[in-house]
C-alpha positions as CSV (number, residue, x, y, z in Angstrom):
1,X,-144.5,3.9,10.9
2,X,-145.1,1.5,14.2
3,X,-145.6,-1.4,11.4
4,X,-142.5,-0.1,9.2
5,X,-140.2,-0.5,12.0
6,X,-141.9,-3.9,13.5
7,X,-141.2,-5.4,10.0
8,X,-137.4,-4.1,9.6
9,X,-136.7,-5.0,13.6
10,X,-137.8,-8.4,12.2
11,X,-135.4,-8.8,9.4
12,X,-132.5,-9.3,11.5
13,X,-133.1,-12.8,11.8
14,X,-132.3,-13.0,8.3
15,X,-129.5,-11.0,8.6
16,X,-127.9,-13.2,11.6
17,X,-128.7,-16.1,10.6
18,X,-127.0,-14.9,7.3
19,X,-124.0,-14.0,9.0
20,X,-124.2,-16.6,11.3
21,X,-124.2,-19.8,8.6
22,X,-121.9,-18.1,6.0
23,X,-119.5,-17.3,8.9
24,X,-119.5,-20.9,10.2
25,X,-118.7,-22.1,6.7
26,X,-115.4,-19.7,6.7
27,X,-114.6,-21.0,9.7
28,X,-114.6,-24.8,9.2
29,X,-113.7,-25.3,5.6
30,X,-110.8,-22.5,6.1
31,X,-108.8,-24.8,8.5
32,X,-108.2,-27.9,5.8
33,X,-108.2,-25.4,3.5
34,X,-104.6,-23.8,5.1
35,X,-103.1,-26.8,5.7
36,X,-102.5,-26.5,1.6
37,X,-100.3,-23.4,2.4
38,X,-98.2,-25.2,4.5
39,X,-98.0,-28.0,2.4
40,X,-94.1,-29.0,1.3
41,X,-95.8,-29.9,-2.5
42,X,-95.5,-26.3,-4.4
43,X,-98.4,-27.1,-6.7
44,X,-100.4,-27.3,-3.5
45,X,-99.0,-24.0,-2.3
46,X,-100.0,-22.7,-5.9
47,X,-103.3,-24.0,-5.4
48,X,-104.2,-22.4,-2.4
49,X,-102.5,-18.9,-3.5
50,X,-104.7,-19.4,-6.6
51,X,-108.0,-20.0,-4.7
52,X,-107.1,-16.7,-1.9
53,X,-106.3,-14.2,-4.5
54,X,-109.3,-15.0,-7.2
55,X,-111.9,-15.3,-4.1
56,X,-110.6,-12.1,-2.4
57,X,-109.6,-10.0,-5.7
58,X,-113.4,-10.1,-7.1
59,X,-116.0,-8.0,-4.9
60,X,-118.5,-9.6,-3.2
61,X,-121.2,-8.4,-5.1
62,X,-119.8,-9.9,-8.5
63,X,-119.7,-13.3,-6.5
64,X,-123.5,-13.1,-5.5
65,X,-124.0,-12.2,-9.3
66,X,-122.1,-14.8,-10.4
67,X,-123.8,-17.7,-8.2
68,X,-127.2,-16.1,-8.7
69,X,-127.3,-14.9,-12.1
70,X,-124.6,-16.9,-13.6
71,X,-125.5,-20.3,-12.4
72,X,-129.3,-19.6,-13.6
73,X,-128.3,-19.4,-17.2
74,X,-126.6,-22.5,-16.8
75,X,-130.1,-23.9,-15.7
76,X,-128.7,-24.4,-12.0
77,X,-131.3,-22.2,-10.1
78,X,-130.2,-21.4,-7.0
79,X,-132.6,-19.1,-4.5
80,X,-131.8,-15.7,-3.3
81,X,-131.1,-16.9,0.4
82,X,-128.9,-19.9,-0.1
83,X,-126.8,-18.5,-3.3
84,X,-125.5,-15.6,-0.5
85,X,-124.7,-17.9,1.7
86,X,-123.0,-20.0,-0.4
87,X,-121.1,-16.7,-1.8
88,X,-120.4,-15.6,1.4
89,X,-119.5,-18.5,2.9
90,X,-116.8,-18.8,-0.1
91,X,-115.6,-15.3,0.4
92,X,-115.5,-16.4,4.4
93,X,-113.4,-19.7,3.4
94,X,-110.9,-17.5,1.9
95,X,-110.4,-15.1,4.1
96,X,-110.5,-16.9,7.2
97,X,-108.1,-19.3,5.5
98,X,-105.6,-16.2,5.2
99,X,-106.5,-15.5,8.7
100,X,-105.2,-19.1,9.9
101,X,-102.4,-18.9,7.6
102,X,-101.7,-15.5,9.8
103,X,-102.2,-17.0,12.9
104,X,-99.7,-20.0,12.1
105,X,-96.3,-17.8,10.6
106,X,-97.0,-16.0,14.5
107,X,-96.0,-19.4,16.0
108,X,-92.3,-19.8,16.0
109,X,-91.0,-24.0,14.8
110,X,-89.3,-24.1,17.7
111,X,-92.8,-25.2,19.3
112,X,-92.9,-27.8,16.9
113,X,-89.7,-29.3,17.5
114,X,-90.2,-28.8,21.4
115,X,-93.3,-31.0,20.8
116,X,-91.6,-33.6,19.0
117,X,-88.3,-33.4,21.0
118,X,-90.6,-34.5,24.0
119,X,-92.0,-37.9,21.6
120,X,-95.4,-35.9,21.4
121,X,-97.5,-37.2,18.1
122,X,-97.9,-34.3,15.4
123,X,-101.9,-34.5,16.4
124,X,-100.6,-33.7,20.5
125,X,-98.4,-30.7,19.2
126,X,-101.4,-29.6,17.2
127,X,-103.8,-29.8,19.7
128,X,-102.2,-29.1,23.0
129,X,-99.5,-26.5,21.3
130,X,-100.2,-24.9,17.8
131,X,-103.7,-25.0,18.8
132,X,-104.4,-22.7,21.6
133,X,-101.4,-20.2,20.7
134,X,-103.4,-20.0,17.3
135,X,-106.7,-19.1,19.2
136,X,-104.9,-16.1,21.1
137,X,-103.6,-14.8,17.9
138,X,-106.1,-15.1,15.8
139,X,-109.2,-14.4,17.5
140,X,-109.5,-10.7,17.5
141,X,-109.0,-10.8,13.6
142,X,-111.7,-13.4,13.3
143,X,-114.3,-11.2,15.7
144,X,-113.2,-8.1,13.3
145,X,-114.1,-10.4,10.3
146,X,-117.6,-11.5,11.8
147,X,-118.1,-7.5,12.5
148,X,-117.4,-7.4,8.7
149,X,-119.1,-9.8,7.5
150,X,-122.5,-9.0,9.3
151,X,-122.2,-5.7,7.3
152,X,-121.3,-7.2,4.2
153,X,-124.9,-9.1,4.2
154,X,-126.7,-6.2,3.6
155,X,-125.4,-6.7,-0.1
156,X,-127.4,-9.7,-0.4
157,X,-130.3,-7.4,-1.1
158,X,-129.2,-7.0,-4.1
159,X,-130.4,-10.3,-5.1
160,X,-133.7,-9.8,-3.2
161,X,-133.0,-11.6,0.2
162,X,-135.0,-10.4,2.5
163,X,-132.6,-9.4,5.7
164,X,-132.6,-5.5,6.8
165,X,-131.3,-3.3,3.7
166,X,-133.4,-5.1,1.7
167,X,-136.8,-5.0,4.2
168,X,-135.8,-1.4,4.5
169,X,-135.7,-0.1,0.8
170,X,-139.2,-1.8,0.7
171,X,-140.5,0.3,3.5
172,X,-139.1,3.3,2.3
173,X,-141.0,2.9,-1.2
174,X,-144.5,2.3,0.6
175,X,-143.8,5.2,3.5
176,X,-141.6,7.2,2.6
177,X,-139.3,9.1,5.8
178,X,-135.8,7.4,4.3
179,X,-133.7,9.2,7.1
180,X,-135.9,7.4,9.7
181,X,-135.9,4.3,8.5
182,X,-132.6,3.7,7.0
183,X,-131.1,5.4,10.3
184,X,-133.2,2.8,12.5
185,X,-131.2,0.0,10.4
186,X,-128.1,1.4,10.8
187,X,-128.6,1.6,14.9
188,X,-130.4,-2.4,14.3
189,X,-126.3,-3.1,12.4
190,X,-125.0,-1.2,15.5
191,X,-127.0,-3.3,18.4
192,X,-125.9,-6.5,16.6
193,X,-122.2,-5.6,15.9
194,X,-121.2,-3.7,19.3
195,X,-122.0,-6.5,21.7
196,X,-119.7,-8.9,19.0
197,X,-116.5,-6.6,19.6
198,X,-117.0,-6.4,23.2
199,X,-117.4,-10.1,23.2
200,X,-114.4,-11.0,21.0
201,X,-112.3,-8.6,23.7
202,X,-113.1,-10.5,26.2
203,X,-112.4,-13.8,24.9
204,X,-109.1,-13.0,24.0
205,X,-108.2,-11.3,27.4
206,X,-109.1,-14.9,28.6
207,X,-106.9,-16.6,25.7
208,X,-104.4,-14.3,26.3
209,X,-104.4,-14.8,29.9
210,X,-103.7,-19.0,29.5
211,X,-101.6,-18.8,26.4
212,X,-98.6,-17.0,25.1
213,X,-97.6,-16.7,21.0
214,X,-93.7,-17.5,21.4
């Protein structure tokens, strides 16, 4: 049982670093990626619309099917561990993109035109105004996502990668005591996603604190 345990406490580096690199890709490619809703050019707008609704209206388990499965009989084999990054990470882009989008309709133009009124380039207003207001309103939605998200990549054991679920069901088979086990995995999800809320509080008292969505 000792062993069992040992082996599932050491799956969640899998499962982090899971999160962790599919999370990071949300979080980078979603900020060009909502500058196409904001576009003045509706087939750009149509584009991104497009994109958010087919990525968010198929589950995340037909995605990791899809990339897995799919892509294989199209003789592009992808292994277990980087095709759920890469459909998480998609899944990630999309949401966090919708996430931004939120973040920036809670900014009021005026800031903009203050900005410019006061001859301030439209990389200045970005950065010294839009910026920082979009980091206080935005930032407990994101540490929610994350929360999210690190559940969510227990469904790459589906496809055989090898993070907590899936390290789990295996020890389960050769020992038997399910309840044990899969409770000790849910307490592992709980140790990893607890401290993440209280974290994501506290940055945002600290946003919150410097910046004020007007």
């Amino acid at each position: 049982m000792e062993e069992a345990l040992g082996l599932i406490a050491a799956a969640t580096g899998i499962t982090l670093l899971l999160t962790v690199v599919s999370g990071a890709i949300g979080l980078v490619l979603a900020a060009p990626l909502v500058l196409l809703s904001q576009s003045r050019q509706p087939v750009l707008r149509l584009a991104y619309t497009t994109f958010v609704h087919i990525v968010r209206g198929v589950p995340a388990l037909v995605w990791l099917f899809i990339i897995f499965f799919g892509m294989a009989e199209l003789n592009v084999v992808i292994p277990a561990m980087p095709a759920a990054i890469v459909a998480l990470g998609v899944i990630a882009t999309a949401s966090m993109a919708e996430i931004y989008r939120g973040g920036l309709n809670a900014i009021h133009f005026g800031q903009y035109e203050a900005g410019w009124a006061l001859s301030l380039s439209r990389f200045s207003v970005t950065k010294d105004i839009v910026f920082p207001q979009l980091l206080r309103a935005v930032s407990p939605t994101v540490a929610t996502y994350f929360v999210g998200l690190l559940k969510d990549s227990a469904l790459a054991s589906i496809i055989g990668v090898g993070e907590i679920t899936y390290v789990t069901g295996q020890q389960v088979e050769l020992h038997g005591n399910g309840l044990t086990l899969y409770a000790f995995a849910g307490v592992l999800y709980l140790v990893m996603s607890i401290p993440l809320g209280v974290l994501s509080r506290s940055v945002h008292s600290r946003i919150t604190r410097r910046y004020a969505v007007v």
